[in-house]
N, C-alpha and C positions, 0 to 999 in steps of 0.2 A: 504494500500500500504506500504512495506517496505520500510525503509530508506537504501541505498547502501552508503557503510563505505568505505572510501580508507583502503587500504592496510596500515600493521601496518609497514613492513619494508620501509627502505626508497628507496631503487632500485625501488619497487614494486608503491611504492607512488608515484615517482617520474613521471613511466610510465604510473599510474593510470591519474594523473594533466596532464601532458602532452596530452593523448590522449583525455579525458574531455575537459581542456581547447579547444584544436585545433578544437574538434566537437562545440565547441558552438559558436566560431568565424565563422567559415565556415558557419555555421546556419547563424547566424544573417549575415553576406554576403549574402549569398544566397536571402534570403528573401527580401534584401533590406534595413535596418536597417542601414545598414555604415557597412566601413573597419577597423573603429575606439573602440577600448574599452580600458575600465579604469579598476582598481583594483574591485571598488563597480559596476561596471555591472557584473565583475564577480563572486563578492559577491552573485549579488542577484540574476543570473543563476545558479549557481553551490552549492550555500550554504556553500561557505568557507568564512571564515576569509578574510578581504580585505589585510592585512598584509601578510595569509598565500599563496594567489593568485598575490601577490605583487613576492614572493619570486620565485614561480612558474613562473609567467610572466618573470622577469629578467632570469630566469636561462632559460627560449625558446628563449630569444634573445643570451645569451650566446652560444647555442646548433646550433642556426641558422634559425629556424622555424618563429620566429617572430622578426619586425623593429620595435623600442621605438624613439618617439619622444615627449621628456618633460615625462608627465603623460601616453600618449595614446600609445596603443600596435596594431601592423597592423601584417596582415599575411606577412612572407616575401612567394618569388614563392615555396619556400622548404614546408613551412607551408600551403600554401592553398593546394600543393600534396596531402601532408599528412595527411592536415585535411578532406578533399575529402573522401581519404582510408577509414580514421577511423569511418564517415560518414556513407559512404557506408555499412561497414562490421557490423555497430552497428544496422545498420535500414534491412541488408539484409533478414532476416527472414522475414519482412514484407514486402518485395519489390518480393516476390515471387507470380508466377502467383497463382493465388486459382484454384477453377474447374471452367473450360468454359473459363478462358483467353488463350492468344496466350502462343505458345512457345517460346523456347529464339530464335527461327531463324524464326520468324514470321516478316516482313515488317515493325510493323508498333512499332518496337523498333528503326529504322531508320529515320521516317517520323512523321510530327506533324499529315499526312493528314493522313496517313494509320493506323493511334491510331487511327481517328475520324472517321475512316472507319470501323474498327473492333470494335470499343465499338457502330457504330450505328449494325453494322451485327449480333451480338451478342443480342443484343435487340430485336433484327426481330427474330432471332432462336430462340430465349426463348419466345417471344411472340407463335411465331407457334407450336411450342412445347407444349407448356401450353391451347391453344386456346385462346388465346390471340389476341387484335385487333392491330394492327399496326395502326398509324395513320389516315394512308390513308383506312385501311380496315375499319375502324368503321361504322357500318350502320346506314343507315341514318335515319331509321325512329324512332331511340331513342332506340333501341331495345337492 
């Protein structure tokens, strides 16, 4: 696996930390982990320097993206946006349907139950498709 280098200028850098930092905050939110991070969680997320994510951190509260209080850095509402976008845009490749899922105007990008509905529907058509037993179809004599 390659290591991915920040940008040598510092515009570039600047936007490089920015949009990093915001996706790993956003992550660990998301997940559950807390609101809450330090210099050294971001050290050991991102592989920076705790000084150099120090300097990053201050300058998103500067910018407005993120609240400091003492040591600990929280998304401000600008920051969880944005860290959201950058999320999204960094993982969208992979959030694309493969063959055999729904379209983007399919139901069950709306509904928890219409996901549970197409991913069991979908099982059933590649079952039959394949000759395959559904659950319920499976014969009974072991066959």
């Amino acid at each position: 696996m390659t290591e991915v280098h920040a940008p040598k200028s510092e515009p570039l850098r600047a936007m490089y930390w920015r949009s990093e930092i915001l996706q790993v905050m956003f992550w660990l939110r998301g997940e559950g982990f807390g609101d809450l991070v330090d210099a050294p969680l971001i050290e050991r997320f991102l592989g920076v320097d705790a000084a150099v994510g120090i300097t990053y951190l201050d300058r998103l509260v500067d910018e407005g993206y993120l609240s400091v209080d003492g040591g600990w850095y929280t998304l401000s509402p600008r920051g969880l946006e944005e860290g959201g976008t950058e999320f999204a845009l960094s993982f969208a490749d992979l959030m694309r349907p493969t063959h055999g899922e729904c379209s983007d105007d399919c139901w069950c990008h709306m509904s928890a139950d219409e996901a549970d509905a197409c991913v069991a529907s979908r099982r059933h058509d590649h079952a039959t498709d394949h000759g395959g037993h559904d659950h319920g179809d499976a014969p009974r004599d072991g066959r």
